[in-house]
C-alpha positions as CSV (number, residue, x, y, z in Angstrom):
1,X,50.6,121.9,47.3
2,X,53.7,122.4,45.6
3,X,56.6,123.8,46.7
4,X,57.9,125.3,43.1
5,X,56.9,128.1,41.4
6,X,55.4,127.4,37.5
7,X,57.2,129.9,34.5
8,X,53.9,130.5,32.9
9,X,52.9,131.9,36.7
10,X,55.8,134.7,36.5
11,X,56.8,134.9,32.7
12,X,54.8,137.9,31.7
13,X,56.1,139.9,35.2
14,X,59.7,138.9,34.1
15,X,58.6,139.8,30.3
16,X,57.4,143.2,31.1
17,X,60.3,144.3,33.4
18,X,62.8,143.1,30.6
19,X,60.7,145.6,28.2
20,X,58.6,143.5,26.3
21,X,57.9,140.5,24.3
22,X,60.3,142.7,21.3
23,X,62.9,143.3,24.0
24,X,63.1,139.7,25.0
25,X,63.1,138.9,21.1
26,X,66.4,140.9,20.5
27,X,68.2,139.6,23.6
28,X,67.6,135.7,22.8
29,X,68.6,136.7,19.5
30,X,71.8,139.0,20.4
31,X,72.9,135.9,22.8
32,X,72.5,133.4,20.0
33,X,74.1,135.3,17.9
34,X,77.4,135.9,20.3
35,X,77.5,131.9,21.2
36,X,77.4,131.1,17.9
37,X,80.4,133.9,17.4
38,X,82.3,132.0,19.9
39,X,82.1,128.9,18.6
40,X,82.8,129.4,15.1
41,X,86.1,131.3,17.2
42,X,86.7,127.9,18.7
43,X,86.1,125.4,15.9
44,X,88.2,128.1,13.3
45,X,91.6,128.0,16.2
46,X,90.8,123.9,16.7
47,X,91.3,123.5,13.3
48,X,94.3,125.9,12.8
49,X,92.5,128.0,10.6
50,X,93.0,131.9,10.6
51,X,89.8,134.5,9.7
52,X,91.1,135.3,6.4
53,X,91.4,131.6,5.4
54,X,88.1,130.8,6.4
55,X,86.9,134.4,4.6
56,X,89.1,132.9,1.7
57,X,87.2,129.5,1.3
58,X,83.4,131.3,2.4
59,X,84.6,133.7,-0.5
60,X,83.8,136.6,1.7
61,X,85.7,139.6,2.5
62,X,87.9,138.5,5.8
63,X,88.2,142.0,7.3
64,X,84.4,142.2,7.7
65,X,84.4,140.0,10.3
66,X,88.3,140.7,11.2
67,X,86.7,144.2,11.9
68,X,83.7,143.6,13.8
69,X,86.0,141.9,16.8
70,X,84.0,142.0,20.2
71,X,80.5,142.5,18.8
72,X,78.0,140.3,18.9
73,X,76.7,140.0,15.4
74,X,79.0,139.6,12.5
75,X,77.6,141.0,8.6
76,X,78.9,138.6,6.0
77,X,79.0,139.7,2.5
78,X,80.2,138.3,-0.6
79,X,81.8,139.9,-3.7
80,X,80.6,138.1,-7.2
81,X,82.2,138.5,-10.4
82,X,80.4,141.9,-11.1
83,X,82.2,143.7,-7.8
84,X,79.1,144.4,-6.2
85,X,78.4,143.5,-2.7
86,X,75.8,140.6,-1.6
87,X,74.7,140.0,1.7
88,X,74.9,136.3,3.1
């Protein structure tokens, strides 16, 4: 007999008390979505680059994401030669 105790045995305990498969969902996806934040952070200051130069050369509107500091999920949009707004 093992001494270890299988995921599959204990997921859908862990699942239900986090809310649901939907709840679960959304936080894998919030926590992806704040590491990838951070790194982008780290690879834009490694390379000397400020937001607004990177917005610059993404051709996106740099206080989108200049604004959204300490959230999780940044919304990038782009401007194209008409003025309107497109999401990215």
């Amino acid at each position: 007999m093992s001494s270890y105790t299988r995921w599959q045995d204990i997921r859908a305990e862990h699942v239900a008390r986090a809310g649901g498969e939907e709840a679960v969902q959304a936080g894998k996806e919030e926590m992806l979505a704040e590491v990838t934040g951070r790194r982008l952070a780290e690879l834009r200051r490694a390379r000397g680059l400020t937001q607004q130069e990177v917005a610059d050369r993404m051709g996106v509107r740099g206080g989108d994401a200049a604004s959204a500091r300490g959230r999780p999920v940044v919304a990038v949009g782009r401007e194209d030669g008409d003025g309107c707004r497109r999401d990215v």
